[in-house]
N, C-alpha and C positions, 0 to 999 in steps of 0.2 A: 762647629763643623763648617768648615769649609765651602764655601757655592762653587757649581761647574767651574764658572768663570775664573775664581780666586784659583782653583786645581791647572785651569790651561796656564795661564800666567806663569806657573810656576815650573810647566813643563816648559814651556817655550822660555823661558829665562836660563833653564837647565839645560837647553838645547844649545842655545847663544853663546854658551861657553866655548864652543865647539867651532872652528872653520872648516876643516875639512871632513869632508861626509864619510869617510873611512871612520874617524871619531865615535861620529853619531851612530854610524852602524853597530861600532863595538857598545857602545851606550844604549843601545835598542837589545843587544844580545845581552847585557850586565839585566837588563833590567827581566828581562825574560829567565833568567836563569836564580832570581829573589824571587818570582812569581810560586808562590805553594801551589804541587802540585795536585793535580785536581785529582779526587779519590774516581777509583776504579769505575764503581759503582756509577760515576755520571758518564763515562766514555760510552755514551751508546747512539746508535744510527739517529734517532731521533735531536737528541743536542749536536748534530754535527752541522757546519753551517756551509748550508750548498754553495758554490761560487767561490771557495777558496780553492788555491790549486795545491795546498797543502790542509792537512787533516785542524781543524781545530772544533774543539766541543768546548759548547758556553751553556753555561747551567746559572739560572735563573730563582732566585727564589725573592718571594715576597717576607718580608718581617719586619713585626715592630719594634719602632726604636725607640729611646724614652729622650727625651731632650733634659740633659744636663738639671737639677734643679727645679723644674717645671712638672711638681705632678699632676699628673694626668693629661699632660700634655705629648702624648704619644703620635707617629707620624710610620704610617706604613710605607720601609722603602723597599727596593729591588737591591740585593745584596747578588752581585754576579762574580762567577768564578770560571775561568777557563784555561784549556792548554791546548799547544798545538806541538806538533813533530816537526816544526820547524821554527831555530833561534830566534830570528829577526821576527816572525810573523808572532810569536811568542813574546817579544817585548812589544809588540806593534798593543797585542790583544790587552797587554797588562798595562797599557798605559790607556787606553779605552775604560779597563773597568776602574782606575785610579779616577780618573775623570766621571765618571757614569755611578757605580756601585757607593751604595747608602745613601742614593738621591730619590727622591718620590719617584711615582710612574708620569706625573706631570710635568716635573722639573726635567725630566730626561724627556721627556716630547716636545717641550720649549728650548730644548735646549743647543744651542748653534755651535755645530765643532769647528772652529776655529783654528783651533789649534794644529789641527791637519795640515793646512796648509802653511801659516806660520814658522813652523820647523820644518817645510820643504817636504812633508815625508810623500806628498801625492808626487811630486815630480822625479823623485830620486827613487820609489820602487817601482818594478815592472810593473807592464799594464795589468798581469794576473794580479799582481800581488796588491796593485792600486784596486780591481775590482773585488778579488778578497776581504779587502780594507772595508771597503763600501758595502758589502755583503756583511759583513761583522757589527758593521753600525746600525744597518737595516735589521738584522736579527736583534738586538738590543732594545731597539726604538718601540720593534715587534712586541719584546716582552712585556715592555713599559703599557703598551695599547692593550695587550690582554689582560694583563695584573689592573689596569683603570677601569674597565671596562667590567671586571669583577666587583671593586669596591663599590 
């Protein structure tokens, strides 16, 4: 498995490919539109993350995972799934749980998005869509702190 880190590297190497931000935009909507859509059942008022100016619901679960080879060596991570009603904000969220999802609650509390800025994306969306953004990572970090704070 993969660390945070090794995961941004590889967006932002994915990114670099790209000069012009028309590109990356279409690469943010490709990547949102591979994103499995998230079952009914989780679109509810409660998973919806305030401070986006479009709708998106992030549904959080905890589960164990078994590390390759190592029994009994098990490791509870946060396994996240979301969708929104808007493309860009959609690849935005799916590259979030690429980065985030099947990491501990600790590993994602340590953990520095870098890669945010990196491939430009704070400077090149709207201010909504930049607080959106930041609203999505703070609901994530959220989960990690409630799911820790249970173990």
């Amino acid at each position: 498995m993969a660390t945070i880190n090794e995961i941004q590297d590889e967006i932002i190497e994915e990114f670099a490919g790209f000069d012009d931000w028309m590109d990356k935009y279409q690469l943010l909507i490709d990547l949102g539109n591979e994103q499995e859509p998230l079952e009914e059942q989780y679109k509810t008022e409660s998973n919806l993350i305030d401070g986006c100016q479009s709708r998106v619901w992030l549904q959080a679960d905890l589960v164990e995972m078994r590390n390759e080879g190592n029994e009994g060596n098990e490791r509870n991570v946060i396994q996240f799934r979301a969708e929104s009603d808007a493309l860009i904000v959609k690849g935005i969220v799916s590259l979030l749980i690429r980065v985030l999802s099947g990491h501990t609650p600790q590993e994602i509390l340590d953990a520095e998005l870098y890669f945010i800025d990196e491939i430009g994306l704070k400077e090149h969306l709207s201010p909504t869509r930049s607080n959106g953004l930041l609203a999505m990572v703070k609901q994530m970090r959220m989960y990690a702190l409630a799911y820790q704070a249970k173990s």
